[in-house]
Structures are given as C-alpha cells and as structure tokens.
C-alpha positions as CSV (number, residue, x, y, z in Angstrom):
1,X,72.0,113.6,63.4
2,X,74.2,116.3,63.2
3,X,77.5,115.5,65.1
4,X,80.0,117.7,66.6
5,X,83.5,117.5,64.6
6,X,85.1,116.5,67.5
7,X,82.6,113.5,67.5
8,X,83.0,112.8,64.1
9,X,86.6,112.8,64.4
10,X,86.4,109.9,67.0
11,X,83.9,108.1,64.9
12,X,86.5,108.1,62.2
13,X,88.9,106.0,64.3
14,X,86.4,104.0,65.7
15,X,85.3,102.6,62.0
16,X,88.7,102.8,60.3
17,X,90.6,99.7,58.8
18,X,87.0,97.9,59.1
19,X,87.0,98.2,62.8
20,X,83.2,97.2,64.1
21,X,83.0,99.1,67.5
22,X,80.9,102.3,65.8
23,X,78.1,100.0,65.0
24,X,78.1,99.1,68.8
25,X,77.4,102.8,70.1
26,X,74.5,104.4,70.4
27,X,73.1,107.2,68.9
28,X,73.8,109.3,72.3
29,X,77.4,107.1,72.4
30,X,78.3,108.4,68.4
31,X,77.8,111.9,69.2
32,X,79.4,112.1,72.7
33,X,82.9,113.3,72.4
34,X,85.4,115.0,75.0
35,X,85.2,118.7,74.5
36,X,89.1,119.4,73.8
37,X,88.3,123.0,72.3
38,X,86.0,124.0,75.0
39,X,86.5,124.8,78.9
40,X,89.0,122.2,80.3
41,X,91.0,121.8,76.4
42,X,91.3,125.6,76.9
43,X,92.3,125.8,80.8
44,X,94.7,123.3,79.9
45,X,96.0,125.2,77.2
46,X,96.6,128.0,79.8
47,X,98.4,126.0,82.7
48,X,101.5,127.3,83.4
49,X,100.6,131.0,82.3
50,X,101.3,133.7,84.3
51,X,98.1,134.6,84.8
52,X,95.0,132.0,84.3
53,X,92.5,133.0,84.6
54,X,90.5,130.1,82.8
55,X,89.1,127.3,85.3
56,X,86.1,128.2,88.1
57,X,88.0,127.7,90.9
58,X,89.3,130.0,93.8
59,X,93.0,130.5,94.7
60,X,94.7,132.0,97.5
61,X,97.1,135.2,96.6
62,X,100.1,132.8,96.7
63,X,98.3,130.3,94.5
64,X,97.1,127.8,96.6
65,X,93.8,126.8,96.7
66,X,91.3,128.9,98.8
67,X,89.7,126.5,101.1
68,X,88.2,126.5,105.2
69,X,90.3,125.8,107.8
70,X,87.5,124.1,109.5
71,X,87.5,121.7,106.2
72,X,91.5,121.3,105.9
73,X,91.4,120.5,109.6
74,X,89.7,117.6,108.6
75,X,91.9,115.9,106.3
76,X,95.3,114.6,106.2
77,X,96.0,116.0,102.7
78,X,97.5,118.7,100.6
79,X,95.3,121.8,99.4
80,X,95.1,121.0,96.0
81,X,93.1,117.5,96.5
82,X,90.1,120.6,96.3
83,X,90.8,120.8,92.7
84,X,88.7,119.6,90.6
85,X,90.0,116.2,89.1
86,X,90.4,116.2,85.4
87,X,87.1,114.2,83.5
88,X,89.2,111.1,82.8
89,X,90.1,111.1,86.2
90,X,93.2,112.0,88.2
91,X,96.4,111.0,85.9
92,X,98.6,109.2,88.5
93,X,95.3,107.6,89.5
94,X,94.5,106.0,86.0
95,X,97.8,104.5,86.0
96,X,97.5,103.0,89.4
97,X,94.7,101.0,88.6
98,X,95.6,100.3,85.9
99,X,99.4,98.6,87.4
100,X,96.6,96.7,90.2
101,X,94.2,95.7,87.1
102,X,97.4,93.9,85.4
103,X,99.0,92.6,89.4
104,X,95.3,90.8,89.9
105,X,95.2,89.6,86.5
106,X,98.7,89.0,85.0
107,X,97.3,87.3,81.7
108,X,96.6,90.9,80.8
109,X,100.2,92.2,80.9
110,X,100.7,91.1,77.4
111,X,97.5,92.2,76.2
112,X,96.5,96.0,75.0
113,X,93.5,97.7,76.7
114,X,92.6,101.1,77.6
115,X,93.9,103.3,80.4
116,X,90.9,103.1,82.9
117,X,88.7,106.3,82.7
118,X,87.4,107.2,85.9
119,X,83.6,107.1,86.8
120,X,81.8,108.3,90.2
121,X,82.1,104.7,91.6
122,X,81.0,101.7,89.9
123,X,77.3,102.4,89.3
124,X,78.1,105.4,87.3
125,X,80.4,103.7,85.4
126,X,77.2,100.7,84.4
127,X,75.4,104.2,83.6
128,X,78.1,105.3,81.4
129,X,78.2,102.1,79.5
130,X,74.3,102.4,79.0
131,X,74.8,105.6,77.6
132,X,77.4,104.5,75.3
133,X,75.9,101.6,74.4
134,X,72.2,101.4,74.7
135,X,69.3,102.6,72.8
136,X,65.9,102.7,74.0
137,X,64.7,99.6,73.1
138,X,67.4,97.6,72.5
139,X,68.3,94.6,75.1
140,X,70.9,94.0,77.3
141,X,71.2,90.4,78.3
142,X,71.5,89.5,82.0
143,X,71.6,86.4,84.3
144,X,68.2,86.3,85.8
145,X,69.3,86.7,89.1
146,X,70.6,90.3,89.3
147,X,71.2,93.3,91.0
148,X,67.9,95.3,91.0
149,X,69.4,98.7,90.2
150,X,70.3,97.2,86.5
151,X,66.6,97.8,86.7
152,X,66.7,101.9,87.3
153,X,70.6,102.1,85.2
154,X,69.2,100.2,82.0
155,X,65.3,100.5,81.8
156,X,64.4,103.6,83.5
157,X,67.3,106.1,82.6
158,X,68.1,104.8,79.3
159,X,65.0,102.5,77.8
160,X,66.5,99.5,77.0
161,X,65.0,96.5,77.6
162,X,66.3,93.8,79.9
163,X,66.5,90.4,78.6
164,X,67.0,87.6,81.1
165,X,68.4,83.9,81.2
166,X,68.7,81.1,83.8
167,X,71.4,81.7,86.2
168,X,72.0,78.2,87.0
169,X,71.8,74.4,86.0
170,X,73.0,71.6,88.4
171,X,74.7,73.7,90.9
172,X,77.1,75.8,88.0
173,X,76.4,78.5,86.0
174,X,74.3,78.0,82.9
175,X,76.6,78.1,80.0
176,X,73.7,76.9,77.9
177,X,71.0,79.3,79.1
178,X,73.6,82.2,78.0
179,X,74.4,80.8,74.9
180,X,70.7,80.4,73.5
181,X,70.0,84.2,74.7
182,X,72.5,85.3,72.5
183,X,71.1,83.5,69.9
184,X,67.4,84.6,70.1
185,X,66.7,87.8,68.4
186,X,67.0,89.9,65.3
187,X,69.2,92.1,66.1
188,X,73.0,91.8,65.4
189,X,73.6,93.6,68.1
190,X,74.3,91.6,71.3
191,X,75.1,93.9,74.9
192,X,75.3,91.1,77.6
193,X,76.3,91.9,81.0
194,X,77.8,89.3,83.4
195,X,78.5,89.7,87.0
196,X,81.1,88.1,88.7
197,X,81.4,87.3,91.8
198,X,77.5,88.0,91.5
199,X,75.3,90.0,93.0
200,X,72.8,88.5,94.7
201,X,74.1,85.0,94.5
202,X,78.0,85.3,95.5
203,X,78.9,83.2,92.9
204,X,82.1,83.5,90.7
205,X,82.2,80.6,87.9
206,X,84.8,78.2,87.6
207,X,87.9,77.9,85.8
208,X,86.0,75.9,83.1
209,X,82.8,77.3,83.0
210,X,84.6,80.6,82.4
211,X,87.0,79.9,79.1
212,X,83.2,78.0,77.9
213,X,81.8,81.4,78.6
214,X,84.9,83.1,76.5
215,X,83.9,80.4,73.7
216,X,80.2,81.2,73.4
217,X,81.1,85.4,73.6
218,X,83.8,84.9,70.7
219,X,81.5,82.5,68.5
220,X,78.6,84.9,68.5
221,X,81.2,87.2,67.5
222,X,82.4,85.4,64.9
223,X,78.9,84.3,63.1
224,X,78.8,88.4,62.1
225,X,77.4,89.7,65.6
226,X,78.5,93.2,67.2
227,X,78.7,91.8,70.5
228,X,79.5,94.0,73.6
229,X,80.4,92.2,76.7
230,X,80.5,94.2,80.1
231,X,82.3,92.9,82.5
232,X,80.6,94.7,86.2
233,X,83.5,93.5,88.4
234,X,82.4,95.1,91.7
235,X,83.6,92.2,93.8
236,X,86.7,90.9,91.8
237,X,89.4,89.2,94.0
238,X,86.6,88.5,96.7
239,X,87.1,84.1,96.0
240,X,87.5,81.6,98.5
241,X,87.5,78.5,96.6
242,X,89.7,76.5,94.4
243,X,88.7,75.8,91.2
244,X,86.8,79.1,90.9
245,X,88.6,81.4,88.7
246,X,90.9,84.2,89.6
247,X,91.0,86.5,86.8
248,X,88.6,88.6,85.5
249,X,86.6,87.5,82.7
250,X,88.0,90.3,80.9
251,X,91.2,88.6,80.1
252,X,89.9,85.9,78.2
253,X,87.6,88.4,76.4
254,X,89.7,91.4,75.9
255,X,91.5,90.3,72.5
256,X,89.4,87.4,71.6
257,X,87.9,89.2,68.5
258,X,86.9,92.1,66.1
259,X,83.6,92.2,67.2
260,X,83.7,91.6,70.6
261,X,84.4,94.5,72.5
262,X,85.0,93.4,76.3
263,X,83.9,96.6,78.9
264,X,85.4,96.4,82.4
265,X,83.5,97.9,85.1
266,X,85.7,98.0,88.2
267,X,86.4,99.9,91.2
268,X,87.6,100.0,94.9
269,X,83.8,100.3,96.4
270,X,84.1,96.5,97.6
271,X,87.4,95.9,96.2
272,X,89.1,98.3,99.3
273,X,86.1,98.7,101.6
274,X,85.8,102.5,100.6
275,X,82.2,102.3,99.8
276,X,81.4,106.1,100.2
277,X,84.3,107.0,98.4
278,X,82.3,106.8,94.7
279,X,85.0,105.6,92.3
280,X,85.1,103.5,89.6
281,X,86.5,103.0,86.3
282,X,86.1,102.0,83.0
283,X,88.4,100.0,80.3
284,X,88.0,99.0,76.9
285,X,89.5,96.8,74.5
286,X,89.1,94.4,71.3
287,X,91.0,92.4,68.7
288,X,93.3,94.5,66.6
289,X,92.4,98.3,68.7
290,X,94.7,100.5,67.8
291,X,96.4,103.2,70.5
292,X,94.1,105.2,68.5
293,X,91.0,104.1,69.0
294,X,91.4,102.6,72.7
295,X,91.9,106.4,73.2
296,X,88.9,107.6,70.9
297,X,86.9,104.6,73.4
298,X,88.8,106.7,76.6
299,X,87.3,110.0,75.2
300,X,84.0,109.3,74.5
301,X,83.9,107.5,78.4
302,X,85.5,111.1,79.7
303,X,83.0,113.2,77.4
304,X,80.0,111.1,79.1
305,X,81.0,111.6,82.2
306,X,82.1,115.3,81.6
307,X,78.2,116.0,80.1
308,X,77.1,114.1,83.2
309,X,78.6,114.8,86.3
310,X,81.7,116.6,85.4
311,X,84.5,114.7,86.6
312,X,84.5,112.5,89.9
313,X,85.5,113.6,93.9
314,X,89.3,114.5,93.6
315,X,89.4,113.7,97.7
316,X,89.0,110.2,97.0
317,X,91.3,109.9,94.1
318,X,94.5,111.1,96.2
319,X,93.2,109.0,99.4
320,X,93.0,106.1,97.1
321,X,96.2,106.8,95.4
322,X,98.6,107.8,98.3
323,X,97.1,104.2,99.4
324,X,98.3,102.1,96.0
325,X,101.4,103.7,97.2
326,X,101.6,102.5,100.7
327,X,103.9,100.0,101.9
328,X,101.7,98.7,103.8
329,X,98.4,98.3,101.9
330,X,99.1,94.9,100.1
331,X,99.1,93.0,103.9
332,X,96.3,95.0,105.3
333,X,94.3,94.0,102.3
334,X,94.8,90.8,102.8
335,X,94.0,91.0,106.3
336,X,90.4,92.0,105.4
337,X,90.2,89.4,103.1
338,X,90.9,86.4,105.7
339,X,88.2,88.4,107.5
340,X,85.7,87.6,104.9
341,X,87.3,84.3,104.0
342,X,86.5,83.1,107.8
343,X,82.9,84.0,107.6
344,X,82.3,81.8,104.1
345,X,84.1,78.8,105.9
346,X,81.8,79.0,109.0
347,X,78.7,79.3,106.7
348,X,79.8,76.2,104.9
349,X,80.2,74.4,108.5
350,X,76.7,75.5,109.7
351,X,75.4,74.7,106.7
352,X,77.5,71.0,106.2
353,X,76.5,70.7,110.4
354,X,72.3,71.3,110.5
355,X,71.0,68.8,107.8
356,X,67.5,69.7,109.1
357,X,68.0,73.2,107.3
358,X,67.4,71.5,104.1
359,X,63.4,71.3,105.9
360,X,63.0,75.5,105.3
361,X,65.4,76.1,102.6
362,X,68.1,75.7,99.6
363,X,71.3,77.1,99.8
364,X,71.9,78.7,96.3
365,X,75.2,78.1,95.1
366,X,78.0,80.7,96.2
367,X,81.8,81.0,96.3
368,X,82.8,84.6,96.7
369,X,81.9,88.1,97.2
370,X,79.6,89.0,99.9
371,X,77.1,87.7,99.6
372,X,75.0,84.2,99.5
373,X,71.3,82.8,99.1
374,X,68.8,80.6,100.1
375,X,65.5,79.7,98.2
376,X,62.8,79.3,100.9
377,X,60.8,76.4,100.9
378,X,57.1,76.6,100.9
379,X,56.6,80.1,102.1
380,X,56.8,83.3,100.6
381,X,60.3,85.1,99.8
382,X,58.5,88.2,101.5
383,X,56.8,87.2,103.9
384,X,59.4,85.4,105.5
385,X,61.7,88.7,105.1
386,X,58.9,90.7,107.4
387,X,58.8,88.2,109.9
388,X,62.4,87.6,110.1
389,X,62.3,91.0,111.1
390,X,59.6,91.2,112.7
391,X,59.7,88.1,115.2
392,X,64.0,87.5,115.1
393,X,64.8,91.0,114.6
394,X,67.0,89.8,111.9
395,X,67.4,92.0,108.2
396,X,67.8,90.3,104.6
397,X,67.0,91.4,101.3
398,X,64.6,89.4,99.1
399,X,65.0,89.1,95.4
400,X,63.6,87.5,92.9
401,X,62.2,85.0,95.1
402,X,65.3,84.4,97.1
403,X,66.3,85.9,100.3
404,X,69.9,87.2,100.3
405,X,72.4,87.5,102.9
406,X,75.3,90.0,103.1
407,X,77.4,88.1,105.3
408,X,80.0,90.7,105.0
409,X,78.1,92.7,107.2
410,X,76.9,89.8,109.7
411,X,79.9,89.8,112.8
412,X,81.1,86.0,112.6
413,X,80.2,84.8,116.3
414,X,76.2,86.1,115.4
415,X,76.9,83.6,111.7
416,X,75.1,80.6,113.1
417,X,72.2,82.6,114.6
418,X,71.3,83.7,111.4
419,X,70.7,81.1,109.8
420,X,68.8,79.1,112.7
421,X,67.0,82.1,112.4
422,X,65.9,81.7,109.1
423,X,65.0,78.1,110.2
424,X,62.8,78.5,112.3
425,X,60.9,81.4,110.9
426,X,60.0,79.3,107.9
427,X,59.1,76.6,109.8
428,X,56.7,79.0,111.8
429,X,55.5,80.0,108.5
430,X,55.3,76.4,107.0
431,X,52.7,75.4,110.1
C-alpha cells in the first residue's frame, strides 16, 4: 500500500529505536494520519489573519459566530461553543481529563502517557481502537460475558473475530482462563480487551487479581508477543467494596513493557451521568514512548476520528469543562455516588435476607458499576425476560444466558420488589 507521507512520517516514529507499536496497527491504522497540510493544518495556519477566510463556518459582521436566537436562548454558554471543536478535541478539555485521569489514579503521575484524544463518547472511541488496531480476521480477546455491541464495533464494522474466555472461577475473575487465551493461537499478535467494572456483570477485580492480570499481560509481552491491551473504562470509580481495586488497570499496564501497549478507553457517559453528551477519550502509552511517538499515537487517534466523524460536539466539551472547573463538582459527584452506593448495599441485604432466592436463581458476582446478574435456574434466560414483563411488568436485559439488572436505574424503595419479582416468575416458570 501506498501511504500518504504524512503517514509514513508517523510510521517512522512509531518503529524507530526498535519500538514494536507499528507491528500492532493495522493496515487501515498504518496509513491513517492527521491531515496537517490539508483543511484544519491550513485554517490553523490562517488564525489570527485579518481576513480568514479558510474554515466552513459562518460569522457575524463583528466576528462572532452566526447562530439563532431561538438556539442561544437555550443555553447558558458563549457563542463560540458553536465552533467546531478541533479533531483531537477541545485543548483545555484534553488537559482536564487528563489532570482527573491522574486525581483518580495517582500511580500514573509519575508515569508518561498520551494527552487523551477526544472521541464521540466512549463507543466511538472502542471503534477507533478497532480501526487502529484490527484487521479483518484477526481476534480480539474478550471475557465471555460482554457487552453485545463489541459484537457490531469488532465483527460487523471491522471483521475481526471475537475470541472468548471464562469470565469467572470460584466467585473471582478467571486469571487462568485469560492467560491460556493468550496463549492459544498463531499469531503474535494479541488485542485483548478487558472491562472493568464490567458490563453485564458489575464486577471490578480485586486488588490481587488485578497486579496477576498486569503479570500475565507483561509475560506474553515478554515471550516476543505484540500485545495490545484496551482498557474500556466506561464505569471507572463506580466501586463499592474494599478490596476491589481503585485504579484503572491502566496503571499497572501503562509502562510495564515494549510490547505492551496499554489503550485507555474512558469518558464521562457513566463517569458524570452525561450519557447524551457523547464524549470520550482515548490514551496511549508503552515502555520507553517517547514524546514523539505518544504524539504520532495522538495523531493517528485525531486522523481516525477526523476521516470518521470529523471532530466530536463542541457543546459538550465546554459544559463538561466549565464543570472540571466548578467548585462545586467534586461534592456533587460524590453525592451521586452514595446514591448508587445505597442501592448495591440494599441489594446485598435482600439478597443476604431471602435465602429462598437461591430456589430461582444465582447471583453472579458484582462489586461496582451499575449493574449486577443473576443466572436463572431451570428456566430459560428469555423466557423468563418476557414474562417478567409480561406478568410483573418489570424490564431486564438477558445476555448470554443471564438476566441483567441496571440497578442504577431501579428507584431504591422499588429494589426489593425486583428481585421478589424475579422470584416468583421463575418459580411460575419452574412449575
């Protein structure tokens, strides 16, 4: 393939002084760049002229942008959060997250990653990794219980394959399982994805489970593998037990090797409640990246999302930002957390307090995010979903055999209903 020179460029930095990461893209990843010389490089050129006539956008006489007073009515904000925001994402933005990435995880403020790239929320940013990453037929390497719209992101859109393994193995995550996936197959290229806290399950692994999981990452590194581990934290900081731990897997990954380039997937969808807002982000790092090629990494996430969807909603970007800035956002964040945290702790007292549920189901393990399971016994996963509807006009999601339960969504006085609920429609459906 013929690659632009910008792209080339970039490749350059990504394979020099032996560095691995090139082998890890894909063909679409090697020949994406950021187009420097082309519109935006050239209407940034131009900023600050007199005249600029460069970007398609529409100004005002005096500058401003032009915009409907029946649409500025609406929000609280400046005119020029109707610009467009840059393809890496608004600047101020970037640097933001980044500050809140290193305040959630302070192992990582004396490590080097990436400034975060902004994506159009969190599921973009899983499609930009597919596209930078993925090949059609090559695998990526799940935890077999998943979010279904890997499905549609991995398969559909790029052709890959996925590749599962056992989730769990007396009540923990399956360290094992993970570790013998990596080893099957001929390919020296591993992409695994891990979810955490996980969605369907609501489980986060513990303290231990997740330096074992840094071990097995860094070893299949180290026995010559290109390994590219992406971290999809969608619910990160969402824990309510001890034990479980508090910083992103991405810290324990993020400089642990050569040939182990850690992805972060992150984003204030669940984080911050803004789940129409569509932002997310993307970071990179490795063992030994230079400034040079964490930013060759940034430019090749910013040219994806440029030849994708442009750049992301600028509107949400300064609402976001103006509320990093807010005095008052740390205490009303945690406010909605205890909110959360008092749902999980009645679960755990229904659950501890009615024995007899053990008759119709299994409580999957779960310690954070927002969701939980339970493994029906001996009745149908869907079956009991349409007549939980049908006959207790109650809504769950099944999945791979389990039925899932967003109790972030479920008021807490209507908790206990649900699951007696759940009781007694598989017990109608065990007669």
């Amino acid at each position: 393939m013929n690659y632009n020179p910008l792209a080339v460029a970039l490749n350059a930095e990504l394979s020099a002084n032996g560095c691995k990461v090139l082998d890890m893209l894909s063909e679409q990843g090697k020949a994406i760049f950021f187009p420097r010389k082309g519109i935006l490089g050239q209407g940034a050129e131009a900023k600050g002229s007199d005249i600029n006539a460069t970007i398609g956008t529409a100004l005002e006489d005096d500058g401003s942008p032009l915009v409907l007073d029946c649409v500025l009515k609406s929000l609280n904000l400046p005119k020029n959060s109707f610009l467009y925001a840059p393809s890496f994402g608004n600047p101020d933005l970037r640097k933001a997250w980044k500050e809140q990435v290193i305040k959630k995880n302070p192992t990582l403020a004396s490590k080097q990653f990436s400034n975060p790239v902004v994506t159009c929320a969190l599921t973009h940013a899983i499609s930009c990794a597919g596209y930078l990453f993925l090949d059609a037929g090559d695998e990526v390497i799940i935890p077999d219980l998943y979010w279904d719209n890997y499905e549609l992101v991995f398969e559909n859109a790029r052709g890959a394959k996925i590749k599962t393994f056992n989730t769990f193995k007396n009540g923990g995550f399956d360290t094992e399982a993970l570790k013998a996936a990596l080893a099957a197959g001929k390919s020296d290229k591993k992409v695994v994805l891990l979810n955490f806290p996980n969605n369907p399950t609501g489980y986060t692994a513990t303290e231990t489970e997740a330096v074992e999981i840094a071990k097995i990452l860094t070893e299949c590194a180290a026995a010559g593998n290109k390994v590219v581990a992406l971290m999809d934290d969608a619910y990160f900081g969402l824990v309510y037990e001890d034990g479980v731990t508090r910083e992103s897997l991405f810290t324990k990954i993020v400089d642990a090797h050569e040939n182990l380039l850690a992805v972060k997937l992150d984003g204030p969808t669940k984080e911050d409640y803004v789940w129409g807002f569509r932002v997310g982000f993307m970071s990179f790092g490795f063992k030994g990246a230079t400034e040079a090629q964490l930013k060759a990494l940034e430019d090749k996430a910013a040219g994806t999302v440029r030849g994708n969807i442009s750049n992301g909603p600028s509107i949400s970007q300064k609402i976001l930002l103006a509320a990093y800035q807010s005095a008052e956002y740390d205490a009303q964040k945690a406010e909605k957390y205890a909110t959360l945290k008092k749902r999980y702790d009645i679960i755990k007292e229904v659950l501890a307090s009615h024995p007899e549920y053990a008759e119709a189901f299994e409580a999957m393990p779960f310690n954070s995010g927002y969701f939980m399971c339970v493994k029906p016994k001996g009745v149908d996963a869907e079956e009991l979903r349409q007549k939980l509807i049908k006959d207790y006009s109650t809504g769950t999601i099944m999945l791979s055999g389990l039925i899932r339960l967003a109790f972030s969504a479920v008021p807490t006085e209507k908790l206990g209903k649900l699951f007696d609920n759940i009781y007694k429609a598989v017990k109608d459906l065990q007669k």
